[in-house]
CHARMM-style PDB file with segment names, atoms N, HN, CA, C and O in Angstrom:
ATOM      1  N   UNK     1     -12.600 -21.976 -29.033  1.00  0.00      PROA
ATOM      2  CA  UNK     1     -11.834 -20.748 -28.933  1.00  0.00      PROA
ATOM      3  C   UNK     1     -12.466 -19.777 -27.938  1.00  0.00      PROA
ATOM      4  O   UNK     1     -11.778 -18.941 -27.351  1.00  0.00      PROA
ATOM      5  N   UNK     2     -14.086 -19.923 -27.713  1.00  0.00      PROA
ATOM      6  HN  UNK     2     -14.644 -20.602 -28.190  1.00  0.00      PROA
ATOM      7  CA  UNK     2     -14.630 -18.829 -27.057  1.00  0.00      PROA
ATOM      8  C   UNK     2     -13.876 -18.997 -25.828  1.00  0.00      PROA
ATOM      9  O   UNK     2     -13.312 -18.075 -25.239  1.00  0.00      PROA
ATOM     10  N   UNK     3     -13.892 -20.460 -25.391  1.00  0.00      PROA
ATOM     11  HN  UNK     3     -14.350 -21.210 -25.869  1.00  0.00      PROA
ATOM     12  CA  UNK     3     -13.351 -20.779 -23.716  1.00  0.00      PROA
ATOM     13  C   UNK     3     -11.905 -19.704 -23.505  1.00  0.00      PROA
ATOM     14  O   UNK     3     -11.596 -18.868 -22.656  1.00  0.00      PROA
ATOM     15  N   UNK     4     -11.462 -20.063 -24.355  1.00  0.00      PROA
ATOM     16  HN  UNK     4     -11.714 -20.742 -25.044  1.00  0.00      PROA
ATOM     17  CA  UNK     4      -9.961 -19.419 -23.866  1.00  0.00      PROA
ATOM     18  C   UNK     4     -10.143 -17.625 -23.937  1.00  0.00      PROA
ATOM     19  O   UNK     4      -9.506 -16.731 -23.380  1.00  0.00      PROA
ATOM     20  N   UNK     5     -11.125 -17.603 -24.736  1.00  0.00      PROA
ATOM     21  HN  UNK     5     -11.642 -18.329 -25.188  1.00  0.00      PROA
ATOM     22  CA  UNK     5     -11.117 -15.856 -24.986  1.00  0.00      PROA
ATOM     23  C   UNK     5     -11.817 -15.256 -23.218  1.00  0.00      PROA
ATOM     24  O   UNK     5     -11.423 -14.309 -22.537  1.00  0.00      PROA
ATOM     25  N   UNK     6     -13.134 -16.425 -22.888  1.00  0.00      PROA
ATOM     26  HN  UNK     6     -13.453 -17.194 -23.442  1.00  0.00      PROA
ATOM     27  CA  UNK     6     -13.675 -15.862 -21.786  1.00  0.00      PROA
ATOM     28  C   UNK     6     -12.176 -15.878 -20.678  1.00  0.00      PROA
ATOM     29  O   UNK     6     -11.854 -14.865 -20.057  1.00  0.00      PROA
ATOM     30  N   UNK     7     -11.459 -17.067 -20.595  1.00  0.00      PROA
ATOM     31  HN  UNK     7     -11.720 -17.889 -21.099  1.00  0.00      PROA
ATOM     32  CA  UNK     7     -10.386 -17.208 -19.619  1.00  0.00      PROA
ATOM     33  C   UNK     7      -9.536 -15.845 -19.041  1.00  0.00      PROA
ATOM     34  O   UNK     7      -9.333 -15.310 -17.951  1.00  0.00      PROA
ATOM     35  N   UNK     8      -9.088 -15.580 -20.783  1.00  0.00      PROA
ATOM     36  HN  UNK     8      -9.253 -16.015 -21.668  1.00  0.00      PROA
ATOM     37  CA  UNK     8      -8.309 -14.718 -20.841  1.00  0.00      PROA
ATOM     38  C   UNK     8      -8.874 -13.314 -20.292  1.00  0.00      PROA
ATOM     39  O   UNK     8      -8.241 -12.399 -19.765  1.00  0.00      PROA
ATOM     40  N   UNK     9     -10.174 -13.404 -20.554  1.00  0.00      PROA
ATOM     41  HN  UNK     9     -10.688 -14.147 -20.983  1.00  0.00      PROA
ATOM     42  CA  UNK     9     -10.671 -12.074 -19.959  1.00  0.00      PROA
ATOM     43  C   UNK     9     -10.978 -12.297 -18.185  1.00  0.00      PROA
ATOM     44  O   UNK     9     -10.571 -11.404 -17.441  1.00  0.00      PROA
ATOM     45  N   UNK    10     -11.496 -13.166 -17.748  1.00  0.00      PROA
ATOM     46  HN  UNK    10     -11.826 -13.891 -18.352  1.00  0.00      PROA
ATOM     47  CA  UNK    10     -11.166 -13.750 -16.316  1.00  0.00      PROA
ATOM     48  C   UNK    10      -9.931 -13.249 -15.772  1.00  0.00      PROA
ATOM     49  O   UNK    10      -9.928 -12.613 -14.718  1.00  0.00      PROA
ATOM     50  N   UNK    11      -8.828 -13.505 -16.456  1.00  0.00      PROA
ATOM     51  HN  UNK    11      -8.830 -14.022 -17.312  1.00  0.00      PROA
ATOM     52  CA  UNK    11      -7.629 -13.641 -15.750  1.00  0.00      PROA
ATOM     53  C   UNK    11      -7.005 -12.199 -15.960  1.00  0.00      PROA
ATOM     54  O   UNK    11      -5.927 -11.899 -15.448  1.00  0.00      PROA
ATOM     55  N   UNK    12      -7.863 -11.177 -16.873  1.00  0.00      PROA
ATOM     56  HN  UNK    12      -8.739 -11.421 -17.289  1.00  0.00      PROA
ATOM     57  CA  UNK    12      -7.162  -9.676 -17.066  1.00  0.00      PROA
ATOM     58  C   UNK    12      -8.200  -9.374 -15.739  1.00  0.00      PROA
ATOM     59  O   UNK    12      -7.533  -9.503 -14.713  1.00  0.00      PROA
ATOM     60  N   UNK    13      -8.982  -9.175 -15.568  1.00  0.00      PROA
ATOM     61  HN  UNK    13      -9.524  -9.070 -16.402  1.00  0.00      PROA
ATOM     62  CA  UNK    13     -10.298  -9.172 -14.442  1.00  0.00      PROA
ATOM     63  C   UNK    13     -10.027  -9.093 -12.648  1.00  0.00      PROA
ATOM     64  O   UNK    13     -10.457  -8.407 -11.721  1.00  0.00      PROA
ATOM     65  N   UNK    14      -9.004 -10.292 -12.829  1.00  0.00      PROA
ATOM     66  HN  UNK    14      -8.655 -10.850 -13.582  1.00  0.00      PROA
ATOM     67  CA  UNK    14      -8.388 -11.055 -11.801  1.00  0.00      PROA
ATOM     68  C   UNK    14      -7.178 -10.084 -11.435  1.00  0.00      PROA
ATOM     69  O   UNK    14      -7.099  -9.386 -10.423  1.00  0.00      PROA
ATOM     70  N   UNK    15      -6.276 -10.184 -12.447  1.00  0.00      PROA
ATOM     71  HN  UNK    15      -6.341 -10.751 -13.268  1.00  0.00      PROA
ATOM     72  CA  UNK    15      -5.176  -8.848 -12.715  1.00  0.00      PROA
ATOM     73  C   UNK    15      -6.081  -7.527 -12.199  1.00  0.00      PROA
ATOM     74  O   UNK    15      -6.274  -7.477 -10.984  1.00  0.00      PROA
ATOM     75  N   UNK    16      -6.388  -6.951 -12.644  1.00  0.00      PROA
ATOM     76  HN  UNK    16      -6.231  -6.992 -13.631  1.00  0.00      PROA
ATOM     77  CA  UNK    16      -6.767  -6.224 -12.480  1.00  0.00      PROA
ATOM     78  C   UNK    16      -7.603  -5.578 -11.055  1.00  0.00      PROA
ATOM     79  O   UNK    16      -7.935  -4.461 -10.657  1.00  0.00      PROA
ATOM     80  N   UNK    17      -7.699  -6.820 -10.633  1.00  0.00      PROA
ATOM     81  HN  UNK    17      -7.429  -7.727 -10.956  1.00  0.00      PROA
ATOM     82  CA  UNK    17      -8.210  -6.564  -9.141  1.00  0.00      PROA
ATOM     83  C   UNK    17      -7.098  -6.686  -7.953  1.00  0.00      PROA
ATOM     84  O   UNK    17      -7.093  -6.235  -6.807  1.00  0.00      PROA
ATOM     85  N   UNK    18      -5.904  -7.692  -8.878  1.00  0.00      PROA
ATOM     86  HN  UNK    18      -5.908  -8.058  -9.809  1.00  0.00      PROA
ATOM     87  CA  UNK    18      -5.028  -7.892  -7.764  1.00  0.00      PROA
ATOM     88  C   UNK    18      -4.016  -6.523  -7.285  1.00  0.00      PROA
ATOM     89  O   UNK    18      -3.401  -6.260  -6.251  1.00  0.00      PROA
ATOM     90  N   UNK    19      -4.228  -5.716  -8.811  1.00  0.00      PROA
ATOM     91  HN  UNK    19      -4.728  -5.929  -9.651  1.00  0.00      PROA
ATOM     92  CA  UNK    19      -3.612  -4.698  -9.019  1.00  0.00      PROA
ATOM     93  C   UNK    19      -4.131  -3.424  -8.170  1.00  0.00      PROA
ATOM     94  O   UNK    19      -3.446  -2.486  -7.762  1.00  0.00      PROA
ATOM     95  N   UNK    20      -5.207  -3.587  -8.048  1.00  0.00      PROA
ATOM     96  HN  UNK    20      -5.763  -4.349  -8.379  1.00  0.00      PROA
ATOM     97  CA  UNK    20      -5.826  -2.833  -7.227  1.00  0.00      PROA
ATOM     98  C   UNK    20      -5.982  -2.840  -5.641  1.00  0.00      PROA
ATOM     99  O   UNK    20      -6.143  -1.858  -4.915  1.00  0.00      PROA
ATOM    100  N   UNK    21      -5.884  -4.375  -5.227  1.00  0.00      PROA
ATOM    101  HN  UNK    21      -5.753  -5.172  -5.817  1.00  0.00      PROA
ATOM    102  CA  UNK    21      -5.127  -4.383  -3.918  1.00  0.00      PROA
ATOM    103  C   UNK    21      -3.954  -4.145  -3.445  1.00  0.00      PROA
ATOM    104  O   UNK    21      -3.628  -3.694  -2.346  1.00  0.00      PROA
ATOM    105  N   UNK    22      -3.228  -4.525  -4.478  1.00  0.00      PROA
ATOM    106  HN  UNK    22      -3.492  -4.891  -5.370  1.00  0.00      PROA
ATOM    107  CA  UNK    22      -1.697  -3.806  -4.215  1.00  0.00      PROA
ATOM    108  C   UNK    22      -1.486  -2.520  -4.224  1.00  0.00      PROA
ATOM    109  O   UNK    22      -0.602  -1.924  -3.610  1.00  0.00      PROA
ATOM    110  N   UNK    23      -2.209  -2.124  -4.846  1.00  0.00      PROA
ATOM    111  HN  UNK    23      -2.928  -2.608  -5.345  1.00  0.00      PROA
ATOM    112  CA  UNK    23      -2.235  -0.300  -4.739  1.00  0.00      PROA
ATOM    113  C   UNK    23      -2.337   0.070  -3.631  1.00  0.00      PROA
ATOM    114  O   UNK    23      -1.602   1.008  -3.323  1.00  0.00      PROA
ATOM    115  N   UNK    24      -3.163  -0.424  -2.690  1.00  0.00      PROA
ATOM    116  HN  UNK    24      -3.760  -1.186  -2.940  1.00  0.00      PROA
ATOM    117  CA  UNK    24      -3.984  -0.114  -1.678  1.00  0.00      PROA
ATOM    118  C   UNK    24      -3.041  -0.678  -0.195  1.00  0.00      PROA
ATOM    119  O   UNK    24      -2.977  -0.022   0.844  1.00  0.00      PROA
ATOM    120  N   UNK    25      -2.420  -1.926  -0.404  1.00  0.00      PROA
ATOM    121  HN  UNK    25      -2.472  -2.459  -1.248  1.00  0.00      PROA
ATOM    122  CA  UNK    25      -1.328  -2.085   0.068  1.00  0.00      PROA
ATOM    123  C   UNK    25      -0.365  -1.253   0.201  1.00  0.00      PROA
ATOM    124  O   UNK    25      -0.128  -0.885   1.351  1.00  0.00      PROA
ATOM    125  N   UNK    26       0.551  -0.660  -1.020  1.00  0.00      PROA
ATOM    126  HN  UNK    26       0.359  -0.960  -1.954  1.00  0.00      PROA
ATOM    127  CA  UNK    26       1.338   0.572  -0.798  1.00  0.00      PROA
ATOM    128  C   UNK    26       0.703   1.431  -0.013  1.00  0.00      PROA
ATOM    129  O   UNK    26       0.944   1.430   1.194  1.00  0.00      PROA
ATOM    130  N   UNK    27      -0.189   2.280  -0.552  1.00  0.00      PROA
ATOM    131  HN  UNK    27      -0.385   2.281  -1.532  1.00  0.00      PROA
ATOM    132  CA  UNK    27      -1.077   3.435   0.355  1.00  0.00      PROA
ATOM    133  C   UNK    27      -0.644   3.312   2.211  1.00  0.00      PROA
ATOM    134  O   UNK    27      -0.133   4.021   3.079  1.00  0.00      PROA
ATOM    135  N   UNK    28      -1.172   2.085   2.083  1.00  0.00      PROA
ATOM    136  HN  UNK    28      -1.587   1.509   1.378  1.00  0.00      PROA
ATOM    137  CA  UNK    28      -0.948   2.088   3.572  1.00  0.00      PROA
ATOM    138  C   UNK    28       0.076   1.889   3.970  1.00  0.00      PROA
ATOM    139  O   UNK    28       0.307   2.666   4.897  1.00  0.00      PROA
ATOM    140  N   UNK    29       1.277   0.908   3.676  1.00  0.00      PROA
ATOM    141  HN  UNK    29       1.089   0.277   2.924  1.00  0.00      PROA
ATOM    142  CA  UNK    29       2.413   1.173   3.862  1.00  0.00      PROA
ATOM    143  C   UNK    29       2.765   2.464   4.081  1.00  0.00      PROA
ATOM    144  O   UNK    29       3.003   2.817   5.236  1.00  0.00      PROA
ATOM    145  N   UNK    30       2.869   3.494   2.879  1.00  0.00      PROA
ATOM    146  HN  UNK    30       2.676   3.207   1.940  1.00  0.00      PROA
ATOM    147  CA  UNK    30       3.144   4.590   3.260  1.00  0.00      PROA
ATOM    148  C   UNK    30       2.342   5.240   4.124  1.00  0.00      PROA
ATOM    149  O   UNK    30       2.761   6.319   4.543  1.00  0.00      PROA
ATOM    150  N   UNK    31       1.507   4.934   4.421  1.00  0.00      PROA
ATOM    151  HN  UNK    31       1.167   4.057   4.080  1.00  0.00      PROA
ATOM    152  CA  UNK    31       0.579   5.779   5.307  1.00  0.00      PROA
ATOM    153  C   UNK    31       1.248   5.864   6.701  1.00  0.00      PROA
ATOM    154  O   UNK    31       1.471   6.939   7.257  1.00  0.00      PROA
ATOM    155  N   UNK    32       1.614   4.407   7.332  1.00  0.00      PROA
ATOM    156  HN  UNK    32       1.432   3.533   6.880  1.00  0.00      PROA
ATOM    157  CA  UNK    32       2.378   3.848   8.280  1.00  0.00      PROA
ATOM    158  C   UNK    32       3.595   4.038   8.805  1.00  0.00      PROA
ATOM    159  O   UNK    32       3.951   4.161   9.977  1.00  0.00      PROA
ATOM    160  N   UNK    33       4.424   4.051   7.398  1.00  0.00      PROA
ATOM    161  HN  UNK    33       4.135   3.951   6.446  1.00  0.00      PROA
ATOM    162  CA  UNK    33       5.802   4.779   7.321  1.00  0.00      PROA
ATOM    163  C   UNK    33       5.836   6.408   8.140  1.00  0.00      PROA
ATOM    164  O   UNK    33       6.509   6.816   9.087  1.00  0.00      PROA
ATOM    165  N   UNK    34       4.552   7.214   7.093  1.00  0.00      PROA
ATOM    166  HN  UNK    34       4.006   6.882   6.324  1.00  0.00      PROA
ATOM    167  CA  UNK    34       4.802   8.323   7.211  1.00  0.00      PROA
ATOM    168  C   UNK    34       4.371   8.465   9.148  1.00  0.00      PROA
ATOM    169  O   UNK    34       4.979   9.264   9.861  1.00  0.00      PROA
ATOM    170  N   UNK    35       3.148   7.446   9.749  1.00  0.00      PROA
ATOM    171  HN  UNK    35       2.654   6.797   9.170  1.00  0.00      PROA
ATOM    172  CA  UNK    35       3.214   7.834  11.086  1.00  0.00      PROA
ATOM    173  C   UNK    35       3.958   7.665  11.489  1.00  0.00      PROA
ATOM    174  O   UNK    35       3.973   8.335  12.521  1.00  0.00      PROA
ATOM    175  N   UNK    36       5.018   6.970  11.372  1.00  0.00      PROA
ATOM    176  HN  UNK    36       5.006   6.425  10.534  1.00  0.00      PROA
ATOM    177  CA  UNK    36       6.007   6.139  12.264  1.00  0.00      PROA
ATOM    178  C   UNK    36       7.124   6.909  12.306  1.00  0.00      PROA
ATOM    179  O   UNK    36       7.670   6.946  13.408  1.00  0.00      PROA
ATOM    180  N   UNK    37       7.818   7.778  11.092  1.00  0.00      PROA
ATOM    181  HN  UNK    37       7.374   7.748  10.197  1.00  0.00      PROA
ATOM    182  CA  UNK    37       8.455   9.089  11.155  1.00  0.00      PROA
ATOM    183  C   UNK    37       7.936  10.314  11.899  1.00  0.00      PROA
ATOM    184  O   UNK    37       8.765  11.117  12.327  1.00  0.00      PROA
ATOM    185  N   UNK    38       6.448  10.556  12.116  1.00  0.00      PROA
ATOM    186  HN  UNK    38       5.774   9.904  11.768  1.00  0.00      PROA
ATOM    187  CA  UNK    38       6.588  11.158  12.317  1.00  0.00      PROA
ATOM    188  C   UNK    38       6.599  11.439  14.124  1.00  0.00      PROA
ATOM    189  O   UNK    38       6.882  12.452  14.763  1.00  0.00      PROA
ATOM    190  N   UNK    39       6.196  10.182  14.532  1.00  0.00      PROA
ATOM    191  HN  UNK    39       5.966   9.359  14.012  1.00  0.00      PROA
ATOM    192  CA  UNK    39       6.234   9.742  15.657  1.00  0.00      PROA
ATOM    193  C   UNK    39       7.845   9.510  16.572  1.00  0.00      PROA
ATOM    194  O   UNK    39       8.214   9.484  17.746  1.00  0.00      PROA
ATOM    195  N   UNK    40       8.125   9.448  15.944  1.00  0.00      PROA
ATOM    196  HN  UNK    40       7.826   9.469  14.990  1.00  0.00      PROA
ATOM    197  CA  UNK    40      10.100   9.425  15.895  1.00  0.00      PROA
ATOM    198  C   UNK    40      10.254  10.898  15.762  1.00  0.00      PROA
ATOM    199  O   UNK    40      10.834  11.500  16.666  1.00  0.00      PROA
ATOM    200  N   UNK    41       9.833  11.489  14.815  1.00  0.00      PROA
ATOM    201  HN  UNK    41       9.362  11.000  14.081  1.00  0.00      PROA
ATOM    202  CA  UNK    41      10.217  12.765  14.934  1.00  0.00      PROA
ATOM    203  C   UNK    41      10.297  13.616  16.314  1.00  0.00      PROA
ATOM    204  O   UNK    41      11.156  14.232  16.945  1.00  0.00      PROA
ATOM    205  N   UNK    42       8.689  13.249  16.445  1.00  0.00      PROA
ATOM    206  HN  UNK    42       7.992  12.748  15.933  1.00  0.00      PROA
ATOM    207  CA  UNK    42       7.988  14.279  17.732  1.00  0.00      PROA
ATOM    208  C   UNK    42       8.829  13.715  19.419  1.00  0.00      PROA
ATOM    209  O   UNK    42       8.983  14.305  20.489  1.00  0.00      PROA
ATOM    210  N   UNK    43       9.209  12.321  18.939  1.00  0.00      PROA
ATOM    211  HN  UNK    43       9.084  11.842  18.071  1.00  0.00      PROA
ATOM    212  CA  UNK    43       9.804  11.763  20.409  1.00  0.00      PROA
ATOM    213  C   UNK    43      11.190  12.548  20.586  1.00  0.00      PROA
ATOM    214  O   UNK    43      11.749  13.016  21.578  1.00  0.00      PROA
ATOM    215  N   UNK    44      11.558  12.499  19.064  1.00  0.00      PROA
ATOM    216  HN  UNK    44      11.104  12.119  18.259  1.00  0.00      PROA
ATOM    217  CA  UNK    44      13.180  13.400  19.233  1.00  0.00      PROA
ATOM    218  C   UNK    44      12.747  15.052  19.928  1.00  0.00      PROA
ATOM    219  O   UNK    44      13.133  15.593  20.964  1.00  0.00      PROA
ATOM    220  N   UNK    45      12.037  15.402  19.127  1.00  0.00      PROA
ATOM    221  HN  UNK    45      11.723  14.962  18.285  1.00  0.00      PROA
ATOM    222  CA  UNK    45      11.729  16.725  19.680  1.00  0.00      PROA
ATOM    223  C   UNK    45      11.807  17.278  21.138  1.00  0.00      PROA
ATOM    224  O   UNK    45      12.344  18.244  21.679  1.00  0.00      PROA
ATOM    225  N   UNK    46      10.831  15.962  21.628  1.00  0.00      PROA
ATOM    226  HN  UNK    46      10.394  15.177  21.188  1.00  0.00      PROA
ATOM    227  CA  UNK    46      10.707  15.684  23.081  1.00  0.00      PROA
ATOM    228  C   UNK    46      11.730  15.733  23.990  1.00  0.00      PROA
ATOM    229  O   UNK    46      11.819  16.529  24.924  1.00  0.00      PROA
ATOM    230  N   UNK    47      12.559  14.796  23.676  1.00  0.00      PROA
ATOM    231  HN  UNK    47      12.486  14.149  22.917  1.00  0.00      PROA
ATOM    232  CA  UNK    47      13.754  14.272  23.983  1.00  0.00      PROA
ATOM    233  C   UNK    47      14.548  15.667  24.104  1.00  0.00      PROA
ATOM    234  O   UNK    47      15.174  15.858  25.146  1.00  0.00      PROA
ATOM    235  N   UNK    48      14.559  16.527  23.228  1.00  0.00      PROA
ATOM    236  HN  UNK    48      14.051  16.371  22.381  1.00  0.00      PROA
ATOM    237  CA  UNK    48      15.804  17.190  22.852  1.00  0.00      PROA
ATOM    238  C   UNK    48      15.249  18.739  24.000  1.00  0.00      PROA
ATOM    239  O   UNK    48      16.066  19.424  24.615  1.00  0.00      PROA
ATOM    240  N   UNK    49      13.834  18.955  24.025  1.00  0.00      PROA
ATOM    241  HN  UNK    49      13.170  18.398  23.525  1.00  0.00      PROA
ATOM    242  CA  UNK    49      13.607  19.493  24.898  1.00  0.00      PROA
ATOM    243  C   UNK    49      13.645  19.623  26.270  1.00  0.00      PROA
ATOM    244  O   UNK    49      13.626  20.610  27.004  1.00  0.00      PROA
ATOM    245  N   UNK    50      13.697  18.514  26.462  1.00  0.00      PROA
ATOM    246  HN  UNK    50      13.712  17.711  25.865  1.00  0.00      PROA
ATOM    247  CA  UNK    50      13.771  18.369  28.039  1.00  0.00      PROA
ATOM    248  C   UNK    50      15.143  18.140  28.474  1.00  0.00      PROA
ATOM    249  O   UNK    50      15.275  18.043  29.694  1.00  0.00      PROA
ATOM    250  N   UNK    51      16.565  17.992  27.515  1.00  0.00      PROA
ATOM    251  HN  UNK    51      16.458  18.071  26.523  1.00  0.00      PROA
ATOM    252  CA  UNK    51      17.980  18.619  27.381  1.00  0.00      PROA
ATOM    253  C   UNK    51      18.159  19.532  28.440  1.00  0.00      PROA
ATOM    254  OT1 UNK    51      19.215  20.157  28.543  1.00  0.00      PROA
TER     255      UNK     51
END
């Protein structure tokens, strides 16, 4: 029984780390998103200035 108890704690461990890269994944996604708007933004700006 111990085997499966250590497993099970392995595999919350495991979870738990994968969970934590994915976090970190989003983050940057949005991080990316938000340059990429705002980079679009500033080109419109540009754009609309020289109108």
């Amino acid at each position: 029984m111990s085997d499966y108890k250590e497993l099970f704690y392995q595999s919350q461990a495991e979870l738990a780390d994968i969970e934590e890269k994915l976090k970190r994944i989003v983050l940057k996604i949005q991080r990316v998103m938000r340059e990429a708007e705002e980079e679009i933004i500033s080109e419109n700006d540009s754009d609309n200035s020289q109108k």
